[in-house]
N, C-alpha and C positions, 0 to 999 in steps of 0.2 A: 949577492951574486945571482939572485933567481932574474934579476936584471936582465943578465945579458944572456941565458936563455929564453925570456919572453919570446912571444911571437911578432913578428913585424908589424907593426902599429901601436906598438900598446905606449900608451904616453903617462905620463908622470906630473904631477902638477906643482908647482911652487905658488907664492905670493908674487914672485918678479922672474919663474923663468919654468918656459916648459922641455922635458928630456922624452924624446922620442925614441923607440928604438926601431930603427930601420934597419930590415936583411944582418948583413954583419957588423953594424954599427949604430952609435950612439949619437943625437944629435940635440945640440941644447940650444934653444932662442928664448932669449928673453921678449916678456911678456912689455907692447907697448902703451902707455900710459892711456892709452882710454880702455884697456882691457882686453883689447882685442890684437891678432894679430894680422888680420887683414880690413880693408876699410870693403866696406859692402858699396862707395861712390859708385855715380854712375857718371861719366863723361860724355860728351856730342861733341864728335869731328866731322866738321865740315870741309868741301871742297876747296885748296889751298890752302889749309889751316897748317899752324904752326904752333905746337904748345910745350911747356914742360914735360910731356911724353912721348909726343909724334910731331912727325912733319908731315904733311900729306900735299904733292905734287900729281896733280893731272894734265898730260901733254900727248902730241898726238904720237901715233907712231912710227915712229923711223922703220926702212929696211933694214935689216941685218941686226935688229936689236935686240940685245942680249940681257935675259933677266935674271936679278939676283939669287944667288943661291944663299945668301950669307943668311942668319937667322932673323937680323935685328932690321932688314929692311925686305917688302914682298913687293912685287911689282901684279899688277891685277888688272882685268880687262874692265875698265871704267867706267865703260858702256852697260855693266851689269848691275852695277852698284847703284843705290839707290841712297845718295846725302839728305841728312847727315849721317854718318855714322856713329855706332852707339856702341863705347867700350863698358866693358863692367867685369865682374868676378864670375865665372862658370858656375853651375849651379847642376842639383842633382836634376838626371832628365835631359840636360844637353848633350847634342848631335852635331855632329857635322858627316862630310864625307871627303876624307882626307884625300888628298894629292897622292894619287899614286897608287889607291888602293880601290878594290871594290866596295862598291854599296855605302851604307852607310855605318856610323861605328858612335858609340858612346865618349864624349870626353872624359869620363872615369874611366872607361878601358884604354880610353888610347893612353895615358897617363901613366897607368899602371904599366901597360908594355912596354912605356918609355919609361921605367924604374922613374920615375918621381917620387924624391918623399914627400908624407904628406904636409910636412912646413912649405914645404916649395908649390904644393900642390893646391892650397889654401889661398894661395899666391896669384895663379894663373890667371890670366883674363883673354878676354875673348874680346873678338872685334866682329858686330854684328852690324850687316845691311838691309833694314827691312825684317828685324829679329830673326835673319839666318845668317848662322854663325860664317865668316868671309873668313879667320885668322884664328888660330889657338894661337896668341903671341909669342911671338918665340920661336915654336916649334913645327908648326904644319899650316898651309892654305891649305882651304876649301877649293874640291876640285874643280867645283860649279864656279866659281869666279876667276880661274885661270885664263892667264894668259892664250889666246890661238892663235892660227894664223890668220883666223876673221878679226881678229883684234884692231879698232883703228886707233882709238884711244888706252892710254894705259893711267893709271894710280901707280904714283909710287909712294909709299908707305914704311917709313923710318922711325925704327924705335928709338927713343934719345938715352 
């Protein structure tokens, strides 16, 4: 029972599965056969690339065009970006500066504020233009590659 009073993070070990205890609950992932639960891969998306993870469309911009708000696809000013682009896992020491917010902010805090546990959090990748972080995937664009109204080209960028 001292279990499910520990403090939020404290993790548990098995041979095939690890138990987290996050806030008011319990989380169990089994462990993946190379030992690990996240691959430390790095990937290179280039300009109209399409792969097992993303689609990446560049086109010019329409009037009155309307960018996504949905998680799994960003729309970004194209013109900014510097191909290829280079996915990988967040790492301790990564920045960005979120959409919507001032300054600049750690991706370990912003994580935390968004309650991510840390299986999910292990997880996370980022989507870098010129090793400056453009995408917390999933979760937030970087303010600096935002869409303006100077915008003539756009990236659209779809998670699959």
């Amino acid at each position: 029972m001292q279990t499910l009073d520990a403090s939020s993070g404290k993790q548990f070990n098995s041979h095939s599965h690890r138990l987290l205890k996050d806030r008011k609950k319990l989380i169990i992932k089994a462990i993946e056969a190379n030992g690990d639960l996240v691959s430390e891969n790095y990937q290179v998306i280039t300009n109209n690339h399409h792969s097992d993870l993303f689609q990446v469309e560049v086109f010019e911009k329409e009037p009155n065009f309307k960018f996504s708000t949905a998680n799994d696809l960003v729309h970004l000013d194209a013109d900014k970006l510097q191909f290829p682009l280079q996915l990988r896992t967040w790492a301790d020491g990564d920045y960005f500066y979120p959409l919507g917010m001032q300054g600049k902010k750690k991706i370990s805090d912003f994580l935390i504020d968004e309650k991510i546990n840390l299986f999910e959090k292990q997880a996370i990748q980022v989507l870098l233009s010129d090793n400056e972080i453009v995408w917390v995937v999933g979760y937030r664009i970087d303010d600096r590659f935002k869409m303006t109204d100077k915008t003539k080209n756009i990236a659209a960028i779809q998670l699959k």
